[in-house]
TIMI-2910 file (N, C-alpha, C, CB; in pm, 1 decimal, decimal comma, always signed):
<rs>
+----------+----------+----------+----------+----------+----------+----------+----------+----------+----------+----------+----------+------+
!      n_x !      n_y !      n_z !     ca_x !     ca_y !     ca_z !      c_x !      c_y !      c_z !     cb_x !     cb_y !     cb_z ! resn !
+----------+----------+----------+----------+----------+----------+----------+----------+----------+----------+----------+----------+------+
!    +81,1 !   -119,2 !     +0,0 !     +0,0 !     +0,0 !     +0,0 !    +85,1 !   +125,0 !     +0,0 !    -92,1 !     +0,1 !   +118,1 !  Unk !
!    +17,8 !   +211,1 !    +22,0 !    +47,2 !   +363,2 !    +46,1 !   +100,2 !   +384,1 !   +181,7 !    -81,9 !   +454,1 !    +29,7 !  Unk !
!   +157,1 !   +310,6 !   +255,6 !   +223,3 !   +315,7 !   +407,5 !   +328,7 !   +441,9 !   +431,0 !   +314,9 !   +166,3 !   +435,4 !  Unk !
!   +282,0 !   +567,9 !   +481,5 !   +409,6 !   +674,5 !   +500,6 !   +449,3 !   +629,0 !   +645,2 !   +365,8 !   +862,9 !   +491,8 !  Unk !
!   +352,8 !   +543,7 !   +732,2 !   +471,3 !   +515,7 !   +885,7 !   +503,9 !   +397,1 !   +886,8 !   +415,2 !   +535,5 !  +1048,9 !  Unk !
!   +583,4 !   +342,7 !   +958,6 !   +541,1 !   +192,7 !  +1045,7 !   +545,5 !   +182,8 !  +1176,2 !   +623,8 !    +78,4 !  +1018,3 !  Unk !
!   +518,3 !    +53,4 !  +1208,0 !   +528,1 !    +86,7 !  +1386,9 !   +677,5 !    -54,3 !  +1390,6 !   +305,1 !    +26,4 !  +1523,5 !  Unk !
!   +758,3 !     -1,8 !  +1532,2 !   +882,2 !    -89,6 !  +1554,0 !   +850,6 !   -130,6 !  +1706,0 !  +1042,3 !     -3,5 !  +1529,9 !  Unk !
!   +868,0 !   -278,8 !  +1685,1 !   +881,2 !   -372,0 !  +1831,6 !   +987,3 !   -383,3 !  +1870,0 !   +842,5 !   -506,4 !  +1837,3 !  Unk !
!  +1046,3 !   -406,6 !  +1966,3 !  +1161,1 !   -431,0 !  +2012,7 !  +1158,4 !   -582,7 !  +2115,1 !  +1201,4 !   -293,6 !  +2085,5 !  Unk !
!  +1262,5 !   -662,5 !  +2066,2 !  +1233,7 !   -797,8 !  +2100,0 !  +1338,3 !   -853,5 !  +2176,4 !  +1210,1 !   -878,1 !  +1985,9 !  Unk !
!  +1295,8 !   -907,6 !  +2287,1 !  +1383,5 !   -984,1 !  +2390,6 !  +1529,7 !  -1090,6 !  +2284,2 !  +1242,6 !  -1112,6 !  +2496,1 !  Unk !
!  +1440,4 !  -1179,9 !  +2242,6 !  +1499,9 !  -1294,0 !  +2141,4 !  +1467,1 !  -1235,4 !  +2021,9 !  +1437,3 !  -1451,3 !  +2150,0 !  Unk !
!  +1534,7 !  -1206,5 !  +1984,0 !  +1547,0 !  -1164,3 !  +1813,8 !  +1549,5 !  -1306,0 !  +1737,5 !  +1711,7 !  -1066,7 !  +1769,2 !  Unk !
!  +1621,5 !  -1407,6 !  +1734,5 !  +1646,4 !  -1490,3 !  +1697,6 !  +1570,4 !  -1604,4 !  +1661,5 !  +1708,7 !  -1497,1 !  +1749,4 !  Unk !
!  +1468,9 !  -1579,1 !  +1820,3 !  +1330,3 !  -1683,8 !  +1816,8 !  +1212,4 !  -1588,6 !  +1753,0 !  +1274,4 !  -1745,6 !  +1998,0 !  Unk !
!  +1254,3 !  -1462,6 !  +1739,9 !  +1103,1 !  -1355,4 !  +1672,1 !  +1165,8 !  -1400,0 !  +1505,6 !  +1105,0 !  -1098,9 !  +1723,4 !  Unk !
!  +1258,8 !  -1408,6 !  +1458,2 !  +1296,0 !  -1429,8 !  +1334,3 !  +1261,5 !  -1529,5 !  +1303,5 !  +1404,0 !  -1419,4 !  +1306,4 !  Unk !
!  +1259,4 !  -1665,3 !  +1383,4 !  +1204,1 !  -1776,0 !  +1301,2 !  +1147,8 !  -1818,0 !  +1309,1 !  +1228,3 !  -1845,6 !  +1273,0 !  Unk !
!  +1046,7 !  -1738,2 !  +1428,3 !   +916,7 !  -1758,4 !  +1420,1 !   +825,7 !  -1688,2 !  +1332,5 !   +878,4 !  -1745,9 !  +1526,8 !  Unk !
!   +885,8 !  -1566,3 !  +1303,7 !   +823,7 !  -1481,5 !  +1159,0 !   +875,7 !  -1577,5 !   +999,6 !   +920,0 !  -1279,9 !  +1154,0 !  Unk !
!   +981,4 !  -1582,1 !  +1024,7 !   +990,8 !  -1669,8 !   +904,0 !   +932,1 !  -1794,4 !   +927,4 !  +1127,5 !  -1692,2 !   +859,6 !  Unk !
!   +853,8 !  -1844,1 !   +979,3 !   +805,8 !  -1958,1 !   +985,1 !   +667,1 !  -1953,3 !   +943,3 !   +825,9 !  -2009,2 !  +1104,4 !  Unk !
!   +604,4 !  -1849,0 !   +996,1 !   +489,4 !  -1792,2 !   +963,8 !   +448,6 !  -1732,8 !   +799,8 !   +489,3 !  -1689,8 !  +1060,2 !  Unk !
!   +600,7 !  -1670,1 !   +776,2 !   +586,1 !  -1636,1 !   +629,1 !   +573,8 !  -1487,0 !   +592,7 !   +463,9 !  -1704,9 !   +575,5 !  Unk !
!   +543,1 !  -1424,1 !   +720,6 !   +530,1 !  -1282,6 !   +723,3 !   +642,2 !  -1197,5 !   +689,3 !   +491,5 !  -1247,4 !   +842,0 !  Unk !
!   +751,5 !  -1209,5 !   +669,0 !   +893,6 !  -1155,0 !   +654,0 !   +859,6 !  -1077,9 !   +512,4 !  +1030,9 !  -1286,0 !   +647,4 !  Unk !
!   +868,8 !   -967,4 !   +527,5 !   +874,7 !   -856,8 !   +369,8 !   +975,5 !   -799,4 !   +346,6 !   +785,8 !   -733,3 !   +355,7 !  Unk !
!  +1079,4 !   -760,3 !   +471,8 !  +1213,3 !   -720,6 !   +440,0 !  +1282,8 !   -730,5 !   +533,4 !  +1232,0 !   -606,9 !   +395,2 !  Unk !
!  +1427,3 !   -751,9 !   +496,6 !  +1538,5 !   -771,8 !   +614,8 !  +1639,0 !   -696,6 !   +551,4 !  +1591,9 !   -934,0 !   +655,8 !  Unk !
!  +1723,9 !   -636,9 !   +679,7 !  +1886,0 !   -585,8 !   +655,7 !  +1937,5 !   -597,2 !   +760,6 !  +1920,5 !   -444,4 !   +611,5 !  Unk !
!  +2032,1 !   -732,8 !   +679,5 !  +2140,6 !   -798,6 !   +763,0 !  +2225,4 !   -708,4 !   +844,7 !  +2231,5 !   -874,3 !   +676,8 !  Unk !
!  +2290,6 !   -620,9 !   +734,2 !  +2408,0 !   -523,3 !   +827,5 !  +2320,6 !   -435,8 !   +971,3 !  +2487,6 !   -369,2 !   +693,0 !  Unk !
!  +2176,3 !   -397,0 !   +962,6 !  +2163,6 !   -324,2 !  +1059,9 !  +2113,4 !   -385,5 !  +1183,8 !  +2096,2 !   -230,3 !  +1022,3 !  Unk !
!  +2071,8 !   -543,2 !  +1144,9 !  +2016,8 !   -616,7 !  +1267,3 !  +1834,2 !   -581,3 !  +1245,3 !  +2100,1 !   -540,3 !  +1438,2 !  Unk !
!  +1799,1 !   -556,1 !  +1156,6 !  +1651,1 !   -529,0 !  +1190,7 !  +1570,9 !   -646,9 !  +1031,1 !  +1612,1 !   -296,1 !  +1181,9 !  Unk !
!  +1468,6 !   -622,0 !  +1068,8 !  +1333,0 !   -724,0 !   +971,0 !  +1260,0 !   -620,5 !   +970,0 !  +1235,9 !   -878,7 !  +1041,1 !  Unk !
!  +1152,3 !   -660,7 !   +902,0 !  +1017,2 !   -609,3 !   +878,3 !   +885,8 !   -732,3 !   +846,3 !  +1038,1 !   -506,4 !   +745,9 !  Unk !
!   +800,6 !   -732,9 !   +911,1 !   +688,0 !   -800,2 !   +887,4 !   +536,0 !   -733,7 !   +825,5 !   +672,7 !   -854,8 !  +1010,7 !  Unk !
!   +460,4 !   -814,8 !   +752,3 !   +376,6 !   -733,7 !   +698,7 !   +238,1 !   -789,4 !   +823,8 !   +362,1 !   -761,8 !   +507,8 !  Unk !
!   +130,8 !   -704,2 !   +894,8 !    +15,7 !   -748,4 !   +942,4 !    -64,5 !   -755,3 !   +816,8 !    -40,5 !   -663,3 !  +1053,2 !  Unk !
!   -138,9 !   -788,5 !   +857,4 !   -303,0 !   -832,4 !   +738,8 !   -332,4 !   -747,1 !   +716,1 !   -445,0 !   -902,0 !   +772,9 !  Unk !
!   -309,3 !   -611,3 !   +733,7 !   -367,5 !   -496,7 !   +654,3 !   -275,1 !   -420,7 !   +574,2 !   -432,2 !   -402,8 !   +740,0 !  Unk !
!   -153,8 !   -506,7 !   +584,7 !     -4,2 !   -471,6 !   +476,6 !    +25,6 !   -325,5 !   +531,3 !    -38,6 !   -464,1 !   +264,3 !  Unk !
!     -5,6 !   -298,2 !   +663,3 !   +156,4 !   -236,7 !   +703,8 !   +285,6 !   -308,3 !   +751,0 !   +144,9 !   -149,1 !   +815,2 !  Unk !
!   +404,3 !   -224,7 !   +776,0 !   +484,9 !   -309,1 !   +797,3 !   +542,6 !   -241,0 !   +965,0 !   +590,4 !   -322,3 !   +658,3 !  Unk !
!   +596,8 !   -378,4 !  +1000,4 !   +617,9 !   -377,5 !  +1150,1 !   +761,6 !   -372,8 !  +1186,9 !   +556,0 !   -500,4 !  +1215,5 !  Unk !
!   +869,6 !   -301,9 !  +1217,8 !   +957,5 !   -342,5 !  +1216,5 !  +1023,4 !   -406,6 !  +1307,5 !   +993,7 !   -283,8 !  +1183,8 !  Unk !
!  +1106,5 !   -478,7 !  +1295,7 !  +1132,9 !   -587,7 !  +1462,2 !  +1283,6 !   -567,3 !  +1503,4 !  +1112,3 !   -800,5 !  +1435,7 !  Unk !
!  +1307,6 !   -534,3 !  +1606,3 !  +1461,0 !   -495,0 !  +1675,9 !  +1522,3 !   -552,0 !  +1724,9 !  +1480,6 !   -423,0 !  +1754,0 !  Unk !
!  +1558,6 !   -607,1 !  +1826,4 !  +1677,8 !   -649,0 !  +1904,4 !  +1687,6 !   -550,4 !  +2039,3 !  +1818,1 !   -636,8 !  +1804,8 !  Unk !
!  +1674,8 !   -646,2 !  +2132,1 !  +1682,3 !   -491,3 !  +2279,9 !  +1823,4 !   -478,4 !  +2270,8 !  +1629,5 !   -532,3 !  +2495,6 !  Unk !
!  +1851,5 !   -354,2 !  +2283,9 !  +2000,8 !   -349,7 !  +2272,4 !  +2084,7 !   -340,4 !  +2475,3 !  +2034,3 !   -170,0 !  +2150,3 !  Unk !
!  +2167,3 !   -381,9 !  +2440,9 !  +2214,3 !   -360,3 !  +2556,3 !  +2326,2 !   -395,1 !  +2617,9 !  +2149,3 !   -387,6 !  +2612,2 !  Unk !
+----------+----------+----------+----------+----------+----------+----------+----------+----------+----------+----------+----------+------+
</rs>
């Protein structure tokens, strides 16, 4: 769609949110170098998913 925002989660396990999104199928974009994904919800915005940093 026409999406000008998204909304960003920030995730305990990155690792288990990754393959559990890729498992699901929801994955619309990733970049490796920065550590982040993107998932699409059912109304095709996109979600972006983090890593708690720390």
């Amino acid at each position: 769609g026409d999406n000008e925002f998204h909304l960003a989660l920030v995730v305990d396990d990155f690792d288990a949110a990754h393959a559990h999104h890729k498992k699901m199928g929801c994955i619309c974009y990733e970049n490796e170098k920065m550590g982040i994904y993107f998932i699409n919800d059912p109304d095709d915005y996109w979600i972006e998913i983090v890593p708690v940093r720390r």
